[in-house]
KERO-109910 format. One record per residue (C-alpha): residue in one letter; y, x, z. Coordinates in pm, 1 decimal, padded with zeros to 6 digits. Layout:
{atom "A"; {Y; X; Z}},
...
This chain:
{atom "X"; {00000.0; 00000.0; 00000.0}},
{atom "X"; {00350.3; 00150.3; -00099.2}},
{atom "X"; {00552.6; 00180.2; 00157.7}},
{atom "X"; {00887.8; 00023.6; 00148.9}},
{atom "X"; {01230.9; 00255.1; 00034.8}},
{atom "X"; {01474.5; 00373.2; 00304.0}},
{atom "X"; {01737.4; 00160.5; 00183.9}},
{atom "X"; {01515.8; -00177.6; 00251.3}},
{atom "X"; {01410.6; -00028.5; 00561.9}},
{atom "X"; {01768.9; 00051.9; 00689.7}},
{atom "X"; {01883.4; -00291.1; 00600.2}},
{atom "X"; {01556.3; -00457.9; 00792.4}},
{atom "X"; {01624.4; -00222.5; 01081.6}},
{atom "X"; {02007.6; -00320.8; 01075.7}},
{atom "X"; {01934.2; -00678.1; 01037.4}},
{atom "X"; {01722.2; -00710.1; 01391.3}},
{atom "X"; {01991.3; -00539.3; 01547.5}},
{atom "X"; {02286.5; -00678.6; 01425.9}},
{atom "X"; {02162.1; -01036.6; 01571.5}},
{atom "X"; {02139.0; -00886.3; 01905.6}},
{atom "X"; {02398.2; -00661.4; 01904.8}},
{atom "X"; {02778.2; -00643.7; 01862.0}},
{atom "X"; {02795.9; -00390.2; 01587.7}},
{atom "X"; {03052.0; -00162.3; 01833.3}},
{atom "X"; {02721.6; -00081.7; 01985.7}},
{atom "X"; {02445.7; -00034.6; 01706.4}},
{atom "X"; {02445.8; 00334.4; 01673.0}},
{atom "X"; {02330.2; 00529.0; 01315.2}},
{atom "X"; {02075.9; 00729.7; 01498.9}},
{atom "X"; {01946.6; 00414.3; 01657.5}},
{atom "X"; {01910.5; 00237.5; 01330.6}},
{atom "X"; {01761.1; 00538.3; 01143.5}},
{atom "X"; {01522.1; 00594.1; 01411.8}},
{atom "X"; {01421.2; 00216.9; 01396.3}},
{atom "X"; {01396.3; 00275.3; 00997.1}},
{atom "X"; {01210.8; 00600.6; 01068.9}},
{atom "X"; {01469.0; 00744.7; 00781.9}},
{atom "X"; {01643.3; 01015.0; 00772.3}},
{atom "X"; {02038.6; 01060.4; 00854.2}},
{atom "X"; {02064.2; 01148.1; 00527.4}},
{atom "X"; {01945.5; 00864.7; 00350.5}},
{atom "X"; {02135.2; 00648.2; 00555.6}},
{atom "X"; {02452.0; 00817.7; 00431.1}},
{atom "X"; {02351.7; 00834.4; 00091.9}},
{atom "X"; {02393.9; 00474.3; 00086.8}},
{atom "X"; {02624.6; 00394.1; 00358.8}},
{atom "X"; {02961.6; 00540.8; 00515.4}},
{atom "X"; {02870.3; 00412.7; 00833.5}},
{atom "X"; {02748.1; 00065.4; 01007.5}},
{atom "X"; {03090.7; -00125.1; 00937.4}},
{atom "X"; {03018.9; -00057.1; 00567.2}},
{atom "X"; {02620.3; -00170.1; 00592.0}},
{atom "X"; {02742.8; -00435.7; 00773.3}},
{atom "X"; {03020.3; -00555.9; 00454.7}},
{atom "X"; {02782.9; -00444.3; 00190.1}},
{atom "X"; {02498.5; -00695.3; 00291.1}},
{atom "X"; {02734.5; -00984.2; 00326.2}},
{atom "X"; {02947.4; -00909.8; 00016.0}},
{atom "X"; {02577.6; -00895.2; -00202.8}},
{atom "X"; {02497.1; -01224.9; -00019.7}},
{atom "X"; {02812.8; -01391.8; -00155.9}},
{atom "X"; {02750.3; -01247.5; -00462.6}},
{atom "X"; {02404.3; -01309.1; -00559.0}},
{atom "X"; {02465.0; -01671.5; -00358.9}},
{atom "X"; {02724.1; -01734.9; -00669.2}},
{atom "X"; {02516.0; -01616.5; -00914.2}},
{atom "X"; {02267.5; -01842.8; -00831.9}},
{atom "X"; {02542.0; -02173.5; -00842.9}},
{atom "X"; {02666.6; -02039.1; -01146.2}},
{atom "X"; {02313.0; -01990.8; -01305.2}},
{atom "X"; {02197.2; -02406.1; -01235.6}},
{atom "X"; {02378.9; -02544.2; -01463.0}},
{atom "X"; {02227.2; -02928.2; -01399.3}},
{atom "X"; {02281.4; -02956.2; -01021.0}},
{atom "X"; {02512.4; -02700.0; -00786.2}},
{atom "X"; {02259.3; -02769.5; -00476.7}},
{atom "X"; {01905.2; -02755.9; -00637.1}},
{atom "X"; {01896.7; -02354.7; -00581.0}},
{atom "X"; {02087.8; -02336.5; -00282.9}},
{atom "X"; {01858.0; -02451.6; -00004.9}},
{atom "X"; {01566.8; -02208.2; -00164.1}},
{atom "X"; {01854.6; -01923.2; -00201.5}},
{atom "X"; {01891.2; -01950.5; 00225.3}},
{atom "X"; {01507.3; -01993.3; 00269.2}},
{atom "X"; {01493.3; -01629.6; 00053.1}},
{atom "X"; {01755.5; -01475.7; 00258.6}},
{atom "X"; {01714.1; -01611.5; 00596.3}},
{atom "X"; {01711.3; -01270.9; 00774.9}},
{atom "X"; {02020.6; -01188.3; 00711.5}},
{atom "X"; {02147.5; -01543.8; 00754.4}},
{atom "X"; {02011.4; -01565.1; 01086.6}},
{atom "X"; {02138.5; -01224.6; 01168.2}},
{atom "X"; {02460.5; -01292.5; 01062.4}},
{atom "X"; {02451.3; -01627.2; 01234.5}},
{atom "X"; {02287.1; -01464.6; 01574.4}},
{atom "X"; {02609.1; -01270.2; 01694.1}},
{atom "X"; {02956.3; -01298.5; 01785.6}},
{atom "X"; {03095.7; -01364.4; 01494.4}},
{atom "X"; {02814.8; -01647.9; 01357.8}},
{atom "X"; {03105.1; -01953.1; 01317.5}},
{atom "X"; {03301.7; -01735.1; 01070.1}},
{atom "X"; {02981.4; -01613.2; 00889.5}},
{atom "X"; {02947.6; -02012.5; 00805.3}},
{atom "X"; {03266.7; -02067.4; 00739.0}},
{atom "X"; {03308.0; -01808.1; 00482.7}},
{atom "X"; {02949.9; -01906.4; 00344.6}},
{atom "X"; {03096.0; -02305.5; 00329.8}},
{atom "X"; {03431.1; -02178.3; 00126.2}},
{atom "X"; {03255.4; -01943.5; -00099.4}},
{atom "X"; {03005.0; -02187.3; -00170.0}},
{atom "X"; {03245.9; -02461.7; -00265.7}},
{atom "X"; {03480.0; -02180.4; -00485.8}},
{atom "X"; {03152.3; -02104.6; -00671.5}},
{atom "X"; {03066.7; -02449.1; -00724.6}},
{atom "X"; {03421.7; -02531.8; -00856.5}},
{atom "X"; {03351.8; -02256.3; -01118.3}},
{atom "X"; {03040.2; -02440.3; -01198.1}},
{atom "X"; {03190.6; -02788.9; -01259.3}},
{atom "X"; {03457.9; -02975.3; -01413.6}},
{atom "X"; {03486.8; -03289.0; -01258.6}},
{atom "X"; {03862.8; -03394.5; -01124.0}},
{atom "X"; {03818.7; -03415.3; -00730.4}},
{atom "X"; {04047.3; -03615.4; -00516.4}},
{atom "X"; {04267.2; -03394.2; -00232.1}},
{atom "X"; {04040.4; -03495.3; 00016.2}},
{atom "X"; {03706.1; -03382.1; -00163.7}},
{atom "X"; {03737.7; -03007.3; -00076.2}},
{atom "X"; {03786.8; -03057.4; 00300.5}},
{atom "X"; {03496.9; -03305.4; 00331.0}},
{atom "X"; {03302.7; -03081.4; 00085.0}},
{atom "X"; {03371.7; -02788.9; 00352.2}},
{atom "X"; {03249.8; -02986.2; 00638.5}},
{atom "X"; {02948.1; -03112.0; 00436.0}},
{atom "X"; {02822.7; -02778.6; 00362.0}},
{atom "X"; {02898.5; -02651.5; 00740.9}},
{atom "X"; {02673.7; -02908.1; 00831.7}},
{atom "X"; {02362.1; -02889.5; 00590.8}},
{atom "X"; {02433.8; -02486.1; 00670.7}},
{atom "X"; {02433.4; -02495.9; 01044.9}},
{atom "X"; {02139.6; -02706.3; 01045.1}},
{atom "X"; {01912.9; -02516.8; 00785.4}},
{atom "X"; {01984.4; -02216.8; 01022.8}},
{atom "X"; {01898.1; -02436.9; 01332.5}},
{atom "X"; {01527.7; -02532.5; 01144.7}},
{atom "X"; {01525.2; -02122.8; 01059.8}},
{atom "X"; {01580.7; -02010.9; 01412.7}},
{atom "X"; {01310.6; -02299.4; 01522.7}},
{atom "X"; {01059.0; -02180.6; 01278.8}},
{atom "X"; {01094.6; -01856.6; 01390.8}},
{atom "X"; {01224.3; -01731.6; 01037.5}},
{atom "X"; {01109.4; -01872.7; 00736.4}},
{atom "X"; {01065.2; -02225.7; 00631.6}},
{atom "X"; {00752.0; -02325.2; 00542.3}},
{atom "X"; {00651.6; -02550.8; 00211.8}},
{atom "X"; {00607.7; -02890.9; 00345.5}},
{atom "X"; {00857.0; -02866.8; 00584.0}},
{atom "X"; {01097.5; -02719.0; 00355.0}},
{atom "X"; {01084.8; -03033.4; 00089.3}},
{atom "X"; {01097.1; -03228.6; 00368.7}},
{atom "X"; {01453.9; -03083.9; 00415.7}},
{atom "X"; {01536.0; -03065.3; 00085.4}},
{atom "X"; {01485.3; -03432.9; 00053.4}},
{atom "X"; {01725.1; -03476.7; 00312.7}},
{atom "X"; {01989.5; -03245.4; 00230.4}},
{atom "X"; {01965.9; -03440.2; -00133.5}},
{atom "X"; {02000.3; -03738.4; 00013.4}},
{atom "X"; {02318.9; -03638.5; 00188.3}},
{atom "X"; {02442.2; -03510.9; -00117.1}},
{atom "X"; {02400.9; -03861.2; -00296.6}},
{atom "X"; {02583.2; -04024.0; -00007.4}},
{atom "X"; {02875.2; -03801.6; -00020.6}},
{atom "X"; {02858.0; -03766.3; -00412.5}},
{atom "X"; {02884.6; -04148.7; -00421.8}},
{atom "X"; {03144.1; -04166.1; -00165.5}},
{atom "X"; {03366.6; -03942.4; -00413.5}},
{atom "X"; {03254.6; -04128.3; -00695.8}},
{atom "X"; {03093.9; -03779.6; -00833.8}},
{atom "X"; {02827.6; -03824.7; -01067.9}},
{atom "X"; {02486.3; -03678.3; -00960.3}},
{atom "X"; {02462.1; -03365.5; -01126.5}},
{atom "X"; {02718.3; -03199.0; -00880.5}},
């Protein structure tokens, strides 16, 4: 079996720590020795924790666009499967101190992809609601995560898809939004 690369290694090491741990106190030789990498390869690919720390999130946000801007029929069909594939940095990143604003930037990102995926004419009040929306399906699909103990399994993750759609046709209709949104 190959083993895995320092770089995956360093960001699975980081990951368990950062959801226990302010990142004032994760230390490089703690994380490297957790990696069992060398000091080198950790700066080969990394100035130091602060810039792990922004390069995981800023790849989130940009592979979590990609994937909006790649469905061109509906905005949410990839998303909850997108969070199921990523949910250990998402519950890292939801685990610590700063977990709210992880959300909140997730819930405006989202909705600024998905406005570059769509043409429809919203009324002023469908961006707020559409921010609150997303907080809510988020904060929950992290609440099933942290109860399954990390990923969410088949049946129980069509089970929540189901739900999340039907949520999405409630507030779809309440904007008069047609269903491919």
């Amino acid at each position: 079996m190959r083993r895995p690369d320092a770089k995956s290694r360093i960001i699975k090491a980081f990951l368990s720590l950062y959801g226990s741990t302010s990142i004032n106190k994760i230390k490089v030789s703690e994380l490297i020795s957790k990696a069992n990498c060398s000091r080198r390869s950790f700066y080969n690919n990394y100035a130091d924790v602060f810039d792990l720390e922004k390069t995981l999130k800023e790849e989130f946000f940009k592979e979590m666009e990609e994937e909006i801007l790649s469905n061109e029929n509906r905005v949410n069909d990839g998303a909850l499967t997108f969070f199921n594939q990523h949910s250990d940095l998402l519950l890292a990143y939801t685990s610590n101190e700063n977990g709210l604003e992880f959300i909140k930037e997730t819930a405006e990102r989202y909705i600024k992809a998905q406005e570059k995926n769509t043409s429809n004419n919203y009324n002023p009040f469908y961006y707020k609601d559409r921010y609150y929306h997303i907080i809510f399906c988020l904060s929950g699909f992290i609440s099933c995560l942290k109860c399954a103990g990390g990923k969410i399994e088949d049946m129980d993750f069509n089970q929540m898809k189901s739900y999340v759609d039907g949520l999405n046709k409630g507030f779809n209709k309440k904007y008069l939004i047609s269903e491919n949104v």
